[in-house]
FIDRENDO-383042 format. One record per residue (C-alpha): x, y, z; residue in three letters. Coordinates in steps of 0.25 Angstrom, whole numbers, padded with zeros to 4 digits, always signed. Each point is the difference from the previous one (the first is absolute). Example, Ala and Ser with C-alpha at 12.3 -4.5 7.8 and 13.67 -1.06 7.14 Angstrom:
% FIDRENDO-383042
+0049-0018+0031ALA;+0006+0014-0002SER;
***
This chain:
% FIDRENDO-383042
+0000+0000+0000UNK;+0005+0015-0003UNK;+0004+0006+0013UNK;+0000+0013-0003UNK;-0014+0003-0007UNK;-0006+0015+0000UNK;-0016-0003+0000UNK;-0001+0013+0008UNK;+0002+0012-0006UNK;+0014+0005+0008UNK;+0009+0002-0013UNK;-0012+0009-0006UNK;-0002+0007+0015UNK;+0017+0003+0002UNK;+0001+0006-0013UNK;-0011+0009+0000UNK;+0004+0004+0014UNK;+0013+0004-0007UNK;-0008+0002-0013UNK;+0011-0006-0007UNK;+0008+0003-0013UNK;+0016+0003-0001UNK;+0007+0011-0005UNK;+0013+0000+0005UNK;+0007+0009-0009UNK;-0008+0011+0000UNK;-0001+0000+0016UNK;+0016+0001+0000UNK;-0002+0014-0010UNK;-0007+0005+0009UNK;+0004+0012+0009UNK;+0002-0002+0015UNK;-0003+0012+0006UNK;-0014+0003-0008UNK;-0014+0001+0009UNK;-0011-0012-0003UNK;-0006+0006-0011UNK;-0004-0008-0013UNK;+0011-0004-0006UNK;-0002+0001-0016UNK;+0004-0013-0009UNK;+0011-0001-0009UNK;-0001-0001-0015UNK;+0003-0013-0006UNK;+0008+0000-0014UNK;-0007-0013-0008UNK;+0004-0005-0014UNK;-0015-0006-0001UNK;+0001+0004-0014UNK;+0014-0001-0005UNK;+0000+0015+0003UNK;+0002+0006+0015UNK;-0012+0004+0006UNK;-0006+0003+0014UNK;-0009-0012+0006UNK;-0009+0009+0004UNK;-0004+0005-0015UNK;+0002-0013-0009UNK;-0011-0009-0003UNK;+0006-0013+0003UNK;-0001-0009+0016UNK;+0013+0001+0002UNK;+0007-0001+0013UNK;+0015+0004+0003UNK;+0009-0005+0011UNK;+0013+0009+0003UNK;+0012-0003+0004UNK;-0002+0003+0014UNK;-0012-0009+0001UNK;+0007-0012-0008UNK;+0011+0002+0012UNK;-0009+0003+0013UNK;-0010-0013-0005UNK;+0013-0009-0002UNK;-0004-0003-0014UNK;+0011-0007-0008UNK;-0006-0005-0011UNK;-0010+0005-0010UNK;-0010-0011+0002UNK;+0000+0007+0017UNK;-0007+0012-0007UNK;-0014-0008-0001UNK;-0003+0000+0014UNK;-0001+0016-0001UNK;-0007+0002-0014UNK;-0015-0002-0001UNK;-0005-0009-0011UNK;+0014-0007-0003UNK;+0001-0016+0006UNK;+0012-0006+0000UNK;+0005-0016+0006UNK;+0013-0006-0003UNK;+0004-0015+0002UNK;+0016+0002-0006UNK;+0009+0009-0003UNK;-0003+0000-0012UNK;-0014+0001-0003UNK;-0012+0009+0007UNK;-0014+0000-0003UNK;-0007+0014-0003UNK;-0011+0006-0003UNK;-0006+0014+0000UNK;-0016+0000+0004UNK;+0000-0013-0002UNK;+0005+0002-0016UNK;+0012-0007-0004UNK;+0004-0011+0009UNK;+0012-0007-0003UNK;+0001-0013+0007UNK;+0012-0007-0008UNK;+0012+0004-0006UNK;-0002-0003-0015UNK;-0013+0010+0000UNK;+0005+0013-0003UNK;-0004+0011+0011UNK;-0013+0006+0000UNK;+0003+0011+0008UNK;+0014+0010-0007UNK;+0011-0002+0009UNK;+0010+0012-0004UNK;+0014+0007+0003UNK;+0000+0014-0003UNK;-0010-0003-0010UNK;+0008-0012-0007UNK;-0008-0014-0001UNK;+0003-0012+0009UNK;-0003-0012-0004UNK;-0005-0010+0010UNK;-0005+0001+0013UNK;+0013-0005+0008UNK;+0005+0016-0003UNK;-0011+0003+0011UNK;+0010-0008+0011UNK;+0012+0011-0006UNK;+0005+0009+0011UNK;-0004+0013+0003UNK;+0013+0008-0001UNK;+0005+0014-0003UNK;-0018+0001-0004UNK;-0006+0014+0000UNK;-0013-0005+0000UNK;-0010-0012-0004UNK;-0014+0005-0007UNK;-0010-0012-0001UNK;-0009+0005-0011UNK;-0014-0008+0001UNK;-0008-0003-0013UNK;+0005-0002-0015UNK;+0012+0006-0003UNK;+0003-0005-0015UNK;-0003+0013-0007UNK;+0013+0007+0005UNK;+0007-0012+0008UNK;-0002-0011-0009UNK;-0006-0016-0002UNK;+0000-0007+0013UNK;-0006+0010+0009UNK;-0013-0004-0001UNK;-0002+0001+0016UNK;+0008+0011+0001UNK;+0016+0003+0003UNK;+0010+0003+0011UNK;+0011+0010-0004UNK;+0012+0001+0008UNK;+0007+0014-0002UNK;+0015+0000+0004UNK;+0006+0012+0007UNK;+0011+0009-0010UNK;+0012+0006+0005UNK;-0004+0014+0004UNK;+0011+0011-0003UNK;+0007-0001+0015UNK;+0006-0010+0005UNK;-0009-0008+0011UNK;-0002-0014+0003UNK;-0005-0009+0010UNK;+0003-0014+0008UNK;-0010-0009+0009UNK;+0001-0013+0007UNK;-0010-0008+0007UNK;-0002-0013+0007UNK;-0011-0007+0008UNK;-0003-0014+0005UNK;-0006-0012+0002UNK;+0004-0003-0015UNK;+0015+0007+0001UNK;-0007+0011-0012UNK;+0014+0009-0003UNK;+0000+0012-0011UNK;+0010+0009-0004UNK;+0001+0012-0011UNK;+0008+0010-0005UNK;-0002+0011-0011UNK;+0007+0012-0004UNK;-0002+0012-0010UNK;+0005+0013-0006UNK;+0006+0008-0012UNK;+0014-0006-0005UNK;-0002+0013-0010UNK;-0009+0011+0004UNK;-0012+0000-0007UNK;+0005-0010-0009UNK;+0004-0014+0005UNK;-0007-0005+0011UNK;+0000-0013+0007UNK;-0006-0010+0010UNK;+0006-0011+0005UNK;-0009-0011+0010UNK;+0002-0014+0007UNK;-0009-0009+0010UNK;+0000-0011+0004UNK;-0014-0009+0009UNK;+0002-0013+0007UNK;-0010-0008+0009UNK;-0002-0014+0004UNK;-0017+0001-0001UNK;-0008-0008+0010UNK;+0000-0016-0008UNK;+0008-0009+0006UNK;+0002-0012-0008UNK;+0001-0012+0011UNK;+0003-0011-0009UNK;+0011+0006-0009UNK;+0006+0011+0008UNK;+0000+0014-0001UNK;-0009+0012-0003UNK;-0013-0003-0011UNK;-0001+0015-0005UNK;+0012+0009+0003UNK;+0004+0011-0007UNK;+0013+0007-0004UNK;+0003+0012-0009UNK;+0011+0007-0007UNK;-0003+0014-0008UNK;+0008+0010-0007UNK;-0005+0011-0011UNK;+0006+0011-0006UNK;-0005+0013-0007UNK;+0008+0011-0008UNK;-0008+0011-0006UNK;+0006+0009-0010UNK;-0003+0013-0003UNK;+0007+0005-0013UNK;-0008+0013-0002UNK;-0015+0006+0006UNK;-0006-0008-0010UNK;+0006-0014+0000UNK;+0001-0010+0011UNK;+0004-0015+0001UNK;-0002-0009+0010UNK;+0007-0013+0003UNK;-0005-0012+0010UNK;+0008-0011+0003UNK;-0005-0011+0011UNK;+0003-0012+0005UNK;-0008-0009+0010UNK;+0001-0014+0006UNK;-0011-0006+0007UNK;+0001-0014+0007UNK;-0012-0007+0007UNK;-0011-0008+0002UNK;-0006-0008-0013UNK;-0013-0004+0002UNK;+0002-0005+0014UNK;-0013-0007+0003UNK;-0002-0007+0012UNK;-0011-0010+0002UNK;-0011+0004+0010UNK;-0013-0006+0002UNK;-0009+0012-0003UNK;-0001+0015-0001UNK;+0000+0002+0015UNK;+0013-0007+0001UNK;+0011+0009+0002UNK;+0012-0010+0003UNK;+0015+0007-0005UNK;+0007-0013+0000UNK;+0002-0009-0012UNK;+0004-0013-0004UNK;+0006+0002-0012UNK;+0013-0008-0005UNK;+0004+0010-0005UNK;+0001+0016+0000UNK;-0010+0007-0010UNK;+0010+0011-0004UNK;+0003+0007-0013UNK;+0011+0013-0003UNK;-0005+0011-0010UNK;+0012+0009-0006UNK;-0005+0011-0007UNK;+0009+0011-0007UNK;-0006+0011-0010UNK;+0005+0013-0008UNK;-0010+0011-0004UNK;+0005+0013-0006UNK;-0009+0012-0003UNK;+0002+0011-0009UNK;-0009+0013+0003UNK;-0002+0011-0011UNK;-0007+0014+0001UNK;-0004+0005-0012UNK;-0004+0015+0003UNK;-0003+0004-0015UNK;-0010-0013+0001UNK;-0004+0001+0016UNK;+0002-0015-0001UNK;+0008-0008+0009UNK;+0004-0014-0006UNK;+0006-0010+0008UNK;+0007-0013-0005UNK;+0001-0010+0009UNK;+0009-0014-0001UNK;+0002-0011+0009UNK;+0005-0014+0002UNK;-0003-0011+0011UNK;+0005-0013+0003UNK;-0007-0011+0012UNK;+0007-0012+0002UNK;-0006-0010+0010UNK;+0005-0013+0008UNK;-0007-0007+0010UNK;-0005-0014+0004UNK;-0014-0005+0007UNK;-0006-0012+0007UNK;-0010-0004-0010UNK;-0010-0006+0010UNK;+0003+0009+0010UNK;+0000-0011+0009UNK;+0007-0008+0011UNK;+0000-0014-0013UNK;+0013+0005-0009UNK;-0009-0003-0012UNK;+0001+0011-0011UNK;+0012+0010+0001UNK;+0003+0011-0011UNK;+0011+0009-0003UNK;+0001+0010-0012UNK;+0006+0013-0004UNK;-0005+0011-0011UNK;+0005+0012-0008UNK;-0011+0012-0003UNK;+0006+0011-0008UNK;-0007+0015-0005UNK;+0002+0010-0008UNK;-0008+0011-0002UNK;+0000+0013-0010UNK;-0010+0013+0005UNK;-0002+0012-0007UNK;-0009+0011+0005UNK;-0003+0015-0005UNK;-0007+0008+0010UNK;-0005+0012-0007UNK;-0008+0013+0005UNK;-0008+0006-0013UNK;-0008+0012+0009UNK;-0005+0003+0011UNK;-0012-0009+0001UNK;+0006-0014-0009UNK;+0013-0006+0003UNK;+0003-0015-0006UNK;+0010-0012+0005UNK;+0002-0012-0012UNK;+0012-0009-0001UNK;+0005-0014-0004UNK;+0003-0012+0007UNK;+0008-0012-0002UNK;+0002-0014+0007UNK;+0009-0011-0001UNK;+0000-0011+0010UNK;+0005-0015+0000UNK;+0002-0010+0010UNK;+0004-0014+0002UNK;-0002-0010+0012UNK;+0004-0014+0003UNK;-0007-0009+0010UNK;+0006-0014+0007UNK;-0012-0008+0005UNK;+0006-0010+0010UNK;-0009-0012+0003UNK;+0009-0004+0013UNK;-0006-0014+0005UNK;+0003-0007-0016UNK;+0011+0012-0004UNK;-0005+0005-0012UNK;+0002+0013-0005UNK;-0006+0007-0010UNK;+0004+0013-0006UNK;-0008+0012-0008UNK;+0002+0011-0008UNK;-0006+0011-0002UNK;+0004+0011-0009UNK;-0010+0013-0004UNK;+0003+0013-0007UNK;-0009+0012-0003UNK;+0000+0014-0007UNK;-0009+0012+0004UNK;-0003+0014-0006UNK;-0011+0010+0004UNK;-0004+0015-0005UNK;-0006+0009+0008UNK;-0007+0013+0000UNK;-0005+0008+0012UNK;-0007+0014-0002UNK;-0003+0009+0012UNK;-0009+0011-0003UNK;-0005+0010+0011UNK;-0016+0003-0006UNK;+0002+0013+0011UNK;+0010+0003+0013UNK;-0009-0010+0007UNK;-0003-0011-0010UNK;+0010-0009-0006UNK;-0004-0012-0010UNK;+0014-0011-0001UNK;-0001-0010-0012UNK;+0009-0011-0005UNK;+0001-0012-0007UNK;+0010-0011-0002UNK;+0003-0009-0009UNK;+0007-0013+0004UNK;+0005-0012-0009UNK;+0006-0014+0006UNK;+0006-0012-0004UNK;+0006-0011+0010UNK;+0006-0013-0005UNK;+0002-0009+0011UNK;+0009-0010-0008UNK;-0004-0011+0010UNK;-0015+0001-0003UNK;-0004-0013-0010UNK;-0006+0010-0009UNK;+0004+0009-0014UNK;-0009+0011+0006UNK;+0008+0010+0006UNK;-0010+0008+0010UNK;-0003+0013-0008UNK;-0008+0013+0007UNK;-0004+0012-0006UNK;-0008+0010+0011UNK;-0005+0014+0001UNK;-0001+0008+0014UNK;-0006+0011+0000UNK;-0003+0011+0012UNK;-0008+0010+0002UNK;+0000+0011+0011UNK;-0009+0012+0006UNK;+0004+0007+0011UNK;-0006+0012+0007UNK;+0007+0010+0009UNK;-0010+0006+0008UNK;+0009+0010+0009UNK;+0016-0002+0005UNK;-0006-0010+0009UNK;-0010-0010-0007UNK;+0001-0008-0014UNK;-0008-0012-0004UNK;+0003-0008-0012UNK;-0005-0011-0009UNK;+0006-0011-0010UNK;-0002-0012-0008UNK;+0010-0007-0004UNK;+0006-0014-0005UNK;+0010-0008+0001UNK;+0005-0014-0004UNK;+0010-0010+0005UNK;+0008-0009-0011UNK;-0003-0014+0000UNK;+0011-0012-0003UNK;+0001-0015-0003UNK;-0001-0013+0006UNK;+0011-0011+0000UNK;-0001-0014-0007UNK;-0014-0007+0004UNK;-0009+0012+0003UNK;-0013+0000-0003UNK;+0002+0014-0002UNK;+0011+0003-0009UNK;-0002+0015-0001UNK;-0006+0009+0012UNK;-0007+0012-0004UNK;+0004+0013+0009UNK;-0010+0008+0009UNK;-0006+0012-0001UNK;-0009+0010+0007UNK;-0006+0011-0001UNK;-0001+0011+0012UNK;-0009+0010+0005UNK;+0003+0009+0011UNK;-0003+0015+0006UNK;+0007+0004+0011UNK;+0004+0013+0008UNK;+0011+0006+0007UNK;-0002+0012+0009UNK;+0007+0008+0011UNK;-0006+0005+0013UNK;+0000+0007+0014UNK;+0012+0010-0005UNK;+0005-0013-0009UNK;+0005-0006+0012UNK;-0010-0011-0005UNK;-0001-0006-0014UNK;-0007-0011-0001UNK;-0001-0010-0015UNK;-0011-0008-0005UNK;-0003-0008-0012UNK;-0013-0010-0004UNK;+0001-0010-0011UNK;-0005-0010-0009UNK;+0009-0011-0008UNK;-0006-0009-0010UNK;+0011-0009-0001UNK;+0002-0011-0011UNK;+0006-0014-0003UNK;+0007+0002+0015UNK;+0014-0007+0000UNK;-0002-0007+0015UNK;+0007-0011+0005UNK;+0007-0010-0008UNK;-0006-0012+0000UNK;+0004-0019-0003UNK;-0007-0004-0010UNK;+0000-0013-0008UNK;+0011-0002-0009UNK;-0004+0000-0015UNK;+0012-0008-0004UNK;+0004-0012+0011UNK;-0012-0006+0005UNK;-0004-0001+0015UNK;+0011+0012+0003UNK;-0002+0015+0004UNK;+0006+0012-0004UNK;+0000+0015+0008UNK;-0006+0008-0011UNK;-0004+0017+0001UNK;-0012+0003-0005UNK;-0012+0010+0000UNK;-0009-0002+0011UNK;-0014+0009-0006UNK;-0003+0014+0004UNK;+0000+0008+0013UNK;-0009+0013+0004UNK;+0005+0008+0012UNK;-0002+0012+0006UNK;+0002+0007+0012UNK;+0004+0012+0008UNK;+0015+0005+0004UNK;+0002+0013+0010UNK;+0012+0006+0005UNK;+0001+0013+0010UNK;+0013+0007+0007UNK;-0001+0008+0010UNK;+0009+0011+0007UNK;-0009+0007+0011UNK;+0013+0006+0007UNK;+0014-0002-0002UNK;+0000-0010+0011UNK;-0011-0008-0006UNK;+0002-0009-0013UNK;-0012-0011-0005UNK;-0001-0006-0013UNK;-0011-0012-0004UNK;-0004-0008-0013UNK;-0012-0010-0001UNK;-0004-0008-0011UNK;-0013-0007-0003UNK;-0001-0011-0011UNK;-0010-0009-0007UNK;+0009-0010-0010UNK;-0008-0010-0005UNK;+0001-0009-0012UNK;-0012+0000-0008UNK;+0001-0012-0008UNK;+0011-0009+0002UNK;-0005-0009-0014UNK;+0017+0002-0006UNK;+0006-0006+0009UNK;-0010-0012+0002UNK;+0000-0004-0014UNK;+0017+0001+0000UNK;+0000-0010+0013UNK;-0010-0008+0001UNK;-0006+0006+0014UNK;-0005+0013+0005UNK;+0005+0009+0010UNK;-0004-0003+0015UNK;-0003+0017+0004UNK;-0004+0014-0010UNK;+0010+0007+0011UNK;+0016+0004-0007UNK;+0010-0007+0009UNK;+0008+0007+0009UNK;-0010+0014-0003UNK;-0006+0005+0012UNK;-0017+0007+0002UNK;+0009+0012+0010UNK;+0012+0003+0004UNK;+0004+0012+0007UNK;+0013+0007+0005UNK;-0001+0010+0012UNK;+0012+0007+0008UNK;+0003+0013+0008UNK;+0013+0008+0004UNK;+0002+0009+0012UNK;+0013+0009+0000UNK;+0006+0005+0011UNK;+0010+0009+0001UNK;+0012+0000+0007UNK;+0007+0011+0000UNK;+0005+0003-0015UNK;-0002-0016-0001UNK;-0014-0008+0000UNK;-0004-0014+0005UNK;-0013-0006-0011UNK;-0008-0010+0007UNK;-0009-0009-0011UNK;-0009-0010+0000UNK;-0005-0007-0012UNK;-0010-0011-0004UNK;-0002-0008-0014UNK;-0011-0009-0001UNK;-0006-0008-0011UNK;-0011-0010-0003UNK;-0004-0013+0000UNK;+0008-0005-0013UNK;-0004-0014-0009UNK;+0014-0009+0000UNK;+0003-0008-0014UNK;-0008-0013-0003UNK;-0003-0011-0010UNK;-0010-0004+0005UNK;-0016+0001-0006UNK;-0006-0001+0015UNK;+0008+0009+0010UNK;+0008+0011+0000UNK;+0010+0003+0011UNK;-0006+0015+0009UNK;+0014+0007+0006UNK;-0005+0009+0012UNK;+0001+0013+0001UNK;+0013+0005+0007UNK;+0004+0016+0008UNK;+0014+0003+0000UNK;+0005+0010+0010UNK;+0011+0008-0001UNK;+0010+0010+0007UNK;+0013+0008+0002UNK;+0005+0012+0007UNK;+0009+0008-0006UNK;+0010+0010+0006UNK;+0007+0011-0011UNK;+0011+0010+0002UNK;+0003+0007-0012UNK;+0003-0011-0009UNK;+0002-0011+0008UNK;-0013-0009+0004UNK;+0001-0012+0010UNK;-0014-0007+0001UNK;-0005-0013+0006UNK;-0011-0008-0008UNK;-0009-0012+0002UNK;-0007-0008-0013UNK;-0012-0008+0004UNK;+0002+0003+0012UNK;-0013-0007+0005UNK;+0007-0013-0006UNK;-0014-0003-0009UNK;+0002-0012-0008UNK;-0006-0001-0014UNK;+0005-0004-0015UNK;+0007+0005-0010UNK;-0005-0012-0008UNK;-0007-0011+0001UNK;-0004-0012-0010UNK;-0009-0012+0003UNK;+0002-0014-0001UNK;-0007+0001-0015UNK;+0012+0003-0006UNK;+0010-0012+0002UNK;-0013-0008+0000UNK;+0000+0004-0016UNK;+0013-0002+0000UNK;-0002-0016+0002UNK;+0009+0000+0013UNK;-0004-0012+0008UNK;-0008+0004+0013UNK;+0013+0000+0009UNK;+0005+0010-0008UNK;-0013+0007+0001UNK;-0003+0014+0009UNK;-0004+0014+0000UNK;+0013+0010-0001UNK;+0002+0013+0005UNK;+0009+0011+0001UNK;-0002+0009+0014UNK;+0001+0013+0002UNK;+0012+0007+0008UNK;+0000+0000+0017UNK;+0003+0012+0007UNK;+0012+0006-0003UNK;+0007+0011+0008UNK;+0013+0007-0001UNK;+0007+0014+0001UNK;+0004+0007-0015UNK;+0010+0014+0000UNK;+0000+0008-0010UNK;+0011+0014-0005UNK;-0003+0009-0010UNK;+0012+0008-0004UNK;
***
């Protein structure tokens, strides 16, 4: 049984004592000695649209996290960015893979599906899903942007994007260094960056380095050792040059290593069964090594009023891991592989101001990817091991056109369309068809200013996901992708002296041939035999309601809160019955919660020249449906509360703090998957259980911090 259940409503009732929300950074800008007046919001900068532009005034749900919040929450990873973001779900069960979605839109639950929801680095395409586990190093800020995105961001964004935007060197010399460490699990971090001109106004540079460790909370009691652990090792570099007022190049060099868990499921008896030991034979654990190049050129043409941008870049991913294949105590099935994913993408854009009123953004985009992966299937009791290959490679181009025109000073109407052609030949697939894709996306905004303090806005918009192909024996050679069409109004608006501001957005998605879980399914070519197939699973409607406020009633006072409020069904489940042979056992999307909410508050106190913040924080999200195979029963995950805090002490530059994670110790998963799944499989019934993946413990520790 669960021994530390929240039926009562005390998570809700502490955070709305502290009525809950963090904003760190702006509580250390803030000037000691003022009285206890209202305390005005700052501005945030978002690029929402490939342009900058305030939050406050563009008509997209966007929410931005700043440095200062990325450090006081203890976020190291993008994926950590969910948790603070209405509208955005994301799960992980290996370091290389996390499952996503946006309002229920986009879920990627395997990592040959392409993301359904954007995941960028200063506006440069990621990939895959196993980016969301890169660190957070050297970032400026991480904007979640919430509904299609294709029109200006591109194929893939059907749910939405995440944009993480690193931080340039500046034209002093300034730079910064942390540490922290906290227990049970022996959870160690440590950075360093440093930035400034190497030629005035000419040749900057900034220079970074972290590294994370930590042990996690599995313990494997049959083969020894820790079941999830986590080590990483970052570098990046950036040099901007700035030849003359009109020119500017931009150089990003970064590296990353990430070691960790790989699918490290335990077996459990159900969804209340939170037990951190294995009995595994061996450790789950896979390394990722990533290494990329981007290099930006940016152009002012005054006699035009254009700015064009080119923008090229290069990544690499290699993987190496190994997994228990029954995930059991009987050394049955073992697998070991490695893989090779490599990018490259081309971007032009011309950002042009015609008048007053009408101002145009249009460019070109270019996609190269290929990948390889070889797999070693170890049947331990007879030992036989069989090997497979699998190869893919894919071209991309877009077009796109934006038009911004203001009908009058309070009235703007935003309209775009995209054009996207695909083709993926995954040279594995027993097929001559290569998987072809030619989509529109188009976008339409209105927004209304009604004074300084209050828009409103509405849009429609589309966007589509690329489907792909299905190895040897599928019944389903060829996947189609997914596509949905949006419809959302929304407001954003200042108040009380715009000490409050407070976001809102309603919407509406009709979403079709929804790319859900993958699926076993007879195998067309070797009699009685299965094979893992992806597939679409029919169409999906959600709608629902997301909310965000921040609050600065005095210079003391800080309170920020987010809700979300969602209804993700599927409608008609008919594809994916007619691919496998059985219907799905729940309408619900896995892993998507009806609510979640995020609540927190700051007080800081001045000491002398210096202040002491005190902040308490709760997460909570809704009961979720785990993964099954089964046509009868689907597994119900309860709802869990996460409570956090730290106190932070800053002099000048330098902050000491002491924090706590979960510090309630509530037990809940990350991911859970019922016995269906190796019943499909064919395992024979003592190699049969429910796996799951639980969440992390309490965890607390101490973190220093020096800006110079």
């Amino acid at each position: 049984m669960k021994t530390c259940r929240y039926a009562s409503p005390l998570p809700l009732y502490v955070a709305v004592v502290t009525l809950a929300v963090t904003t760190t950074g702006n509580a250390q800008a803030q000037d000691q000695g003022s009285t206890h007046s209202a305390t005005t919001i700052e501005e945030v900068i978002v690029s929402a649209r490939r342009r900058d532009e305030s939050l406050n005034e563009v008509p997209v749900a966007v929410t931005a996290l700043g440095a200062d919040q990325l450090n006081s929450l203890q976020l190291y990873a993008v994926k950590d960015v969910a948790a603070y973001s209405p509208g955005i779900n994301i799960n992980s069960d290996s370091v290389g893979r996390a499952f996503i979605s946006i309002r229920g839109v986009g879920t990627t639950l395997i990592d040959t599906v392409q993301p359904g929801v954007g995941i960028f680095i200063d506006g440069i395409y990621q990939p895959n899903t196993s980016y969301l586990h890169s660190p957070l190093l050297d970032v400026a800020r991480v904007e979640v942007l919430r509904g299609p995105q294709g029109t200006l961001f591109g194929n893939n964004t059907l749910g939405g994007a995440v944009n993480v935007i690193t931080r340039e060197p500046g034209q002093e010399f300034e730079g910064s260094a942390s540490a922290s460490y906290a227990g049970p699990d022996d959870f160690s971090s440590a950075s360093l960056s440093i930035g400034g001109p190497l030629i005035t106004d000419v040749l900057l540079a900034r220079v970074g380095a972290a590294f994370h460790s930590h042990d996690g909370f599995m313990e494997n009691e049959l083969a020894g050792g820790e079941g999830n652990p986590l080590d990483q090792d970052s570098a990046n570099a950036t040099v901007i040059y700035t030849p003359g007022e009109n020119t500017k190049f931009k150089l990003n060099l970064r590296y990353d290593e990430v070691e960790g868990g790989s699918t490290p499921y335990r077996w459990v008896d159900g969804p209340e069964d939170y037990r951190y030991s294995a009995l595994s034979n061996i450790n789950s654990i896979a390394t990722y090594t990533y290494e990329s190049a981007d290099i930006s050129g940016e152009f002012e043409i005054p006699s035009l009023d254009t700015t064009a941008t080119v923008t090229a870049a290069y990544y690499r991913r290699e993987m190496d891991g190994k997994t228990d294949g029954d995930y059991g105590p009987v050394d049955f099935v073992r697998r070991q592989g490695d893989s090779l994913l490599e990018t490259s993408t081309l971007e032009f854009r011309f950002d042009t101001q015609w008048s007053e009123e009408t101002s145009t953004l249009v460019g070109v985009f270019l996609n190269d990817s290929s990948s390889e992966a070889t797999t070693l299937t170890t049947i331990v009791p007879i030992g036989i091991t069989v090997p497979s290959v699998a190869e893919s490679e894919s071209d991309a181009i877009g077009v796109f056109a934006n038009v911004f025109y203001n009908l009058s000073d309070s009235l703007e109407l935003s309209a775009g369309i995209r054009y996207d052609r695909q083709e993926l030949d995954a040279l594995s697939a027993s097929t001559a068809d290569k998987y072809k894709a030619n989509e529109w996306q188009p976008r339409v905004s209105l927004t209304k200013f009604w004074n300084d303090g209050f828009m409103t806005y509405a849009s429609v918009a589309r966007g589509f996901r690329s489907g792909g192909q299905n190895g040897p024996g599928a019944p389903n050679l060829i996947y189609d992708g997914d596509s949905v069409w949006t419809y959302e109004v929304g407001s954003k608006s200042q108040h009380l002296d715009e000490s409050l501001a407070v976001n809102l957005a309603v919407f509406y998605n009709d979403y079709s041939d929804f790319i859900g879980q993958n699926a076993i399914a007879p195998n067309q070519d070797i009699p009685d035999s299965f094979v893992t197939i992806d597939l679409n699973a029919g169409d999906v409607e959600t709608y629902g309601l997301e909310a965000e406020a921040h609050y600065t009633p005095s210079d003391r006072w800080q309170f920020d809160a987010s809700l979300t409020l969602l209804h993700a069904r599927i409608t008609d489940d008919s594809q994916f019955e007619q691919t496998t042979g059985f219907s799905l056992p729940t309408d619900k999307i896995l892993f998507v919660p009806d609510w979640n909410y995020y609540l927190a508050g700051n007080y800081i106190l001045p000491v002398g020249s210096d202040t002491l913040t005190f902040n308490l924080s709760v997460t909570a999200k809704g009961e979720r449906e785990g993964s099954s195979l089964s046509e009868t029963f689907s597994p119900t995950l309860e709802a869990y509360y996460l409570l956090d805090s730290f106190i932070a002490y800053r002099h000048r530059g330098f902050e000491l703090a002491l924090f706590g994670k979960n510090i309630l110790d509530e037990e809940y998963f990350e991911s859970y998957i019922d016995q269906s799944l190796l019943q499909r499989a064919g395992l024979p019934a003592p190699l049969v259980s429910s796996l799951g993946i639980p969440g992390n413990k309490g965890r607390y520790g101490i973190r220093v911090k020096w800006e110079f």
